[in-house]
C-alpha positions as CSV (number, residue, x, y, z in Angstrom):
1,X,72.7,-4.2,20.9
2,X,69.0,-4.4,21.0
3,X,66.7,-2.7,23.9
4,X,65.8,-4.9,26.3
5,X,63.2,-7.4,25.5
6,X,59.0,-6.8,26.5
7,X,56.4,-8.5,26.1
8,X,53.4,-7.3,24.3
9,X,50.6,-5.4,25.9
10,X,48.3,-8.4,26.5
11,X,49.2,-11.0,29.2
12,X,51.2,-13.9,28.6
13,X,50.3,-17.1,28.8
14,X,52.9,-19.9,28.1
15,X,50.9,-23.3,28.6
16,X,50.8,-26.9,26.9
17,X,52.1,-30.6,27.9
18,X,55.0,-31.2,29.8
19,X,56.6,-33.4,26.7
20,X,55.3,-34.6,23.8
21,X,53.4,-37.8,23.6
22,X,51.1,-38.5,20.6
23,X,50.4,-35.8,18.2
24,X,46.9,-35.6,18.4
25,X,47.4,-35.2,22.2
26,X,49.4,-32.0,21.5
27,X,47.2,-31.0,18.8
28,X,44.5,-31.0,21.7
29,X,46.0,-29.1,23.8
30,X,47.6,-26.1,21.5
31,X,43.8,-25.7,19.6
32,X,41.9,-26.0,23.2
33,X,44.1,-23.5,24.8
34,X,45.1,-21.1,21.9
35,X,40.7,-20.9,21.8
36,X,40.7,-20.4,25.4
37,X,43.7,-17.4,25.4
38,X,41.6,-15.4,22.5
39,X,38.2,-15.5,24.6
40,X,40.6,-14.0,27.5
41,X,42.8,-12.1,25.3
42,X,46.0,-13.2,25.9
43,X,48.8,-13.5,24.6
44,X,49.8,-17.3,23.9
45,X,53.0,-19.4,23.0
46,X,52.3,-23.6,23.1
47,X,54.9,-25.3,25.4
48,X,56.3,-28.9,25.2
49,X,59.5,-30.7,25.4
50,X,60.9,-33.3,22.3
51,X,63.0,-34.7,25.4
52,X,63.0,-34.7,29.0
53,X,66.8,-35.0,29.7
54,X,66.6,-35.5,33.4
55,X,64.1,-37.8,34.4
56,X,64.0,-39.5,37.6
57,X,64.7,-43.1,36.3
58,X,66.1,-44.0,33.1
59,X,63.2,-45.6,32.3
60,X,61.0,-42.9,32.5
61,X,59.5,-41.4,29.3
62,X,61.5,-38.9,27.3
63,X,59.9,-38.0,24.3
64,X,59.8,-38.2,20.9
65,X,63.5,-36.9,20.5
66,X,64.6,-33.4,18.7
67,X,63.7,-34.5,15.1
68,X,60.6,-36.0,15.1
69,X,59.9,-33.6,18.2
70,X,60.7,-30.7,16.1
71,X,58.3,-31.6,13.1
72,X,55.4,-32.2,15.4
73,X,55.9,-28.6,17.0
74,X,56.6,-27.0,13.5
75,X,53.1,-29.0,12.2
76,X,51.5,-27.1,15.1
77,X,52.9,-24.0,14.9
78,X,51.7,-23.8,11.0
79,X,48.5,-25.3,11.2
80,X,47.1,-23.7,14.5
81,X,48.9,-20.2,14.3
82,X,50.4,-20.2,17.6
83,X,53.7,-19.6,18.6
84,X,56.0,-22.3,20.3
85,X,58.1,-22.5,23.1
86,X,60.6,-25.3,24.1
87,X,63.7,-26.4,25.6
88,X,66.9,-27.3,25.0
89,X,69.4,-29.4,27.3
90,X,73.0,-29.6,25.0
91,X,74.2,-26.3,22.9
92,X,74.6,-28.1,19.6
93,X,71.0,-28.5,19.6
94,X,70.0,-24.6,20.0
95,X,70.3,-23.7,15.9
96,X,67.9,-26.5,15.0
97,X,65.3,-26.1,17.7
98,X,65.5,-21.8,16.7
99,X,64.1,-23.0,13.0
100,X,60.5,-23.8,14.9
101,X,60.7,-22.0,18.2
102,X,59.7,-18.2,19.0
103,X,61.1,-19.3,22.7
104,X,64.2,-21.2,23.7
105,X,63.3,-22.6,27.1
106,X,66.6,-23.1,29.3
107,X,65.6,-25.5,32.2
108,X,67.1,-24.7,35.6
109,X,69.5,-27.8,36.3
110,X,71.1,-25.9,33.4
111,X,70.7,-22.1,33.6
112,X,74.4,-21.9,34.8
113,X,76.1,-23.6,31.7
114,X,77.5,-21.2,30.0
115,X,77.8,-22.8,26.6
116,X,73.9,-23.6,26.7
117,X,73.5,-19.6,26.9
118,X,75.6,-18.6,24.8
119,X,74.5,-21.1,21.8
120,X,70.9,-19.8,22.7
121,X,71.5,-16.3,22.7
122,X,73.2,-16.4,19.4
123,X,70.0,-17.7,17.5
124,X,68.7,-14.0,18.4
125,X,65.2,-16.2,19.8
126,X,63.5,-14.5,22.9
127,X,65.5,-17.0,26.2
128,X,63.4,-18.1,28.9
129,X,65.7,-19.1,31.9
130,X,64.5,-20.9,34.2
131,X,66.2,-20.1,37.7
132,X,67.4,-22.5,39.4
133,X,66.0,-24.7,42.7
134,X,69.6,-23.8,44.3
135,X,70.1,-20.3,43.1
136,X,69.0,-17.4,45.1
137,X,67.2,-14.8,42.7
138,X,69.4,-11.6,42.5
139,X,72.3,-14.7,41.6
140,X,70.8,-14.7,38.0
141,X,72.2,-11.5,37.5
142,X,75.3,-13.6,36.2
143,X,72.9,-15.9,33.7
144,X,71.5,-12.4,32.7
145,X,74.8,-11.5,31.9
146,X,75.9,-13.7,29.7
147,X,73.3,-14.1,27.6
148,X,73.8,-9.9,27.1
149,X,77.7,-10.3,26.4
150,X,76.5,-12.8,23.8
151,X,74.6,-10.2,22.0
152,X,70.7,-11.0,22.5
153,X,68.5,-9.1,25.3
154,X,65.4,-11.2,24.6
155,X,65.3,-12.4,27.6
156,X,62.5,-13.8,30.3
157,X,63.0,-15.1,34.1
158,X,61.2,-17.8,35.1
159,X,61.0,-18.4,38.8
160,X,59.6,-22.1,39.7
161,X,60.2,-22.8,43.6
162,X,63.3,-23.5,45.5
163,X,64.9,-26.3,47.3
164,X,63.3,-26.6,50.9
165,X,64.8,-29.8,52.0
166,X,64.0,-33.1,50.9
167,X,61.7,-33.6,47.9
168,X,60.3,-30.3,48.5
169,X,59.8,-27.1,46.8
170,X,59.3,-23.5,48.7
171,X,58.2,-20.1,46.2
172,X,59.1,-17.1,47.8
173,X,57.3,-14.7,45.6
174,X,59.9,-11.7,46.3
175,X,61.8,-13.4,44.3
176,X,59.8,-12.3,41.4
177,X,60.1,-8.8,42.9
178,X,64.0,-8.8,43.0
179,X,64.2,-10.2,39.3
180,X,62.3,-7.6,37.7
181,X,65.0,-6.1,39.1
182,X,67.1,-6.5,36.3
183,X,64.4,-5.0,33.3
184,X,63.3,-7.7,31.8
185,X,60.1,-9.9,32.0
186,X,59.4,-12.4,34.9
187,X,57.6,-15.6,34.2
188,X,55.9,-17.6,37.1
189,X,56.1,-21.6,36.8
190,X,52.6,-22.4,38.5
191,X,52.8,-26.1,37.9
192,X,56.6,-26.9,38.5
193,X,56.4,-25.2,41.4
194,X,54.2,-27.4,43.3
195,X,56.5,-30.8,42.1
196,X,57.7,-32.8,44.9
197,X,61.3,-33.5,43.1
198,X,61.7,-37.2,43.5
199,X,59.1,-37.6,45.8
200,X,57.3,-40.9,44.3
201,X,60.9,-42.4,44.4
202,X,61.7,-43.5,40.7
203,X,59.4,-40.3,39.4
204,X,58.7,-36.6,40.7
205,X,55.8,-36.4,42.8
206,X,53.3,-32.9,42.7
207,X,50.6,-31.1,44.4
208,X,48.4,-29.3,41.3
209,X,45.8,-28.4,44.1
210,X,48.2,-25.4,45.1
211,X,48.9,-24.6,41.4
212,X,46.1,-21.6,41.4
213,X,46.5,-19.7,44.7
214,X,50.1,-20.1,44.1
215,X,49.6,-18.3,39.9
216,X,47.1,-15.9,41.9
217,X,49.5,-14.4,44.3
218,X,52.6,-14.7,41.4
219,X,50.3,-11.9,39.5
220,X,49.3,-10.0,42.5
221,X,53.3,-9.9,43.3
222,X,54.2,-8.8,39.7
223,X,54.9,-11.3,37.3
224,X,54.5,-10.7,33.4
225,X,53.4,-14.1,32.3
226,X,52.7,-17.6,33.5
227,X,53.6,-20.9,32.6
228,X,51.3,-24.4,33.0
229,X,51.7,-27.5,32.2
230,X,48.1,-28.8,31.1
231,X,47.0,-32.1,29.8
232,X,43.4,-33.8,29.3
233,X,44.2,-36.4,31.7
234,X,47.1,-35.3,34.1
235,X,46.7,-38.9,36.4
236,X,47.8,-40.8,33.1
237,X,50.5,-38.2,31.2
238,X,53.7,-39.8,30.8
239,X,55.6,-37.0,32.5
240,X,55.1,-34.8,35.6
241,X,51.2,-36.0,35.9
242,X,51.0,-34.8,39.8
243,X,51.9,-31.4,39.1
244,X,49.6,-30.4,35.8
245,X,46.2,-29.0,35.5
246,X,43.2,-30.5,33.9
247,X,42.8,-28.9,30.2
248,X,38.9,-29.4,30.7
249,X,39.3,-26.8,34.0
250,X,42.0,-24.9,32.6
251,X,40.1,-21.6,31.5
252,X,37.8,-21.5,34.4
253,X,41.1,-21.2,36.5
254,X,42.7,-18.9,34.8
255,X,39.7,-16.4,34.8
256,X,40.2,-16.4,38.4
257,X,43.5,-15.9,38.5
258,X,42.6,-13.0,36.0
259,X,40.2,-11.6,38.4
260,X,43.1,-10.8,41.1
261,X,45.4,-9.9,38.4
262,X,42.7,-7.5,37.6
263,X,41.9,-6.0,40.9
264,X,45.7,-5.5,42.2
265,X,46.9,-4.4,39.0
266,X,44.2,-2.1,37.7
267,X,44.1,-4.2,34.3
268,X,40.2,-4.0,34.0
269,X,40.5,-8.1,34.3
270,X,38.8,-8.0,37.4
């Protein structure tokens, strides 16, 4: 069995629109934001989903579906360079989306199926598991687990708020602590963390103005990467618009979030 998974010596960055919409939107973002990781030398894997599997309404957007999804992320990956990330909601659909993918995202409704992992960590891909709003962090000692017992210790944590009550999210940044717990890399979900699940009623509401002091004390407490969802227009995206960052102001806030990174952890960002 391999040694536990790291990340390279540069930061991680993990960052790109919540789902698919047109190409050239997605094209957009990957070339703005793989430029904007090299001037801040980090080190960068595009995110977005072919289909958004547990949207409010059933008449929300979903995406493009895994097909067409998968060709638009494979076009990327090959004419930008950059390495992708995206999730998957049914095992059956983990071999095809490992062909494209350098990350298999599991989202946190789902981090307890145990088929989900298993088909996941049999493609050998690095698995980023999302903990879950309900799960308390030293619980994903179990998800750890089986993903191990399947043979595949590329793994990454990514804590992304709790439930506090109604419609409402809560990060409780020991939480980070108490994963790293378990040896392998912990990712901080800026964005999803500040959604307001269900809060606009048939859609999830957000607050993206909390979205940097909340990145700024994930590094300070210890994470290994972050994770953004970033779009050119957030107000009009067609999924989880409240809670993503402006691509236009995207590398201006993440130099500060460097900075603090910089001056807690001795990195030389500061």
């Amino acid at each position: 069995m391999k040694e536990n998974f790291e990340l390279t010596e540069s930061f991680t960055l993990i960052a790109g629109p919540c789902v698919i919409e047109a190409e050239e939107n997605a094209v957009q973002v990957a070339r703005t934001v793989k430029d904007i990781a090299g001037r801040l030398g980090l080190d960068y894997y595009f995110k977005a989903s072919f289909d958004k599997a547990n949207r409010t309404s059933l008449s929300s957007y979903r995406g493009p579906g895994m097909e067409k999804g998968l060709e638009v992320l494979g076009r990327i990956k090959e004419s930008l360079g950059v390495k992708i990330c995206t999730d998957i909601h049914e095992p059956w659909q983990a071999e095809h989306v490992a062909e494209v993918a350098d990350i298999i995202q599991i989202p946190a409704f789902l981090c307890r199926q145990t088929d989900l992992l298993v088909a996941a960590a049999k493609t050998g891909k690095i698995i980023n598991v999302k903990k879950a709003q309900f799960l308390a962090p030293w619980d994903m000692k179990n998800v750890v687990r089986k993903i191990e017992e399947s043979g595949n210790r590329n793994i990454m944590l990514c804590e992304r708020g709790t439930s506090f009550g109604y419609n409402t999210l809560v990060v409780d940044m020991t939480s980070i602590c108490e994963m790293k717990k378990f040896g392998y890399p912990v990712v901080f979900d800026a964005t999803h963390s500040v959604q307001k699940p269900g809060g606009k009623g048939t859609s999830t509401g957000g607050n993206r103005e909390y979205v940097e002091p909340l990145a700024k004390a994930a590094v300070a407490a210890g994470a290994d990467a972050l994770f953004f969802e970033v779009h050119p227009d957030p107000d009009s995206a067609l999924s989880d618009g409240p809670n993503m960052v402006r691509l236009d102001g995207f590398e201006q806030l993440l130099e500060r979030v460097l900075k603090v990174r910089g001056a807690v952890c001795g990195t030389g960002e500061s």
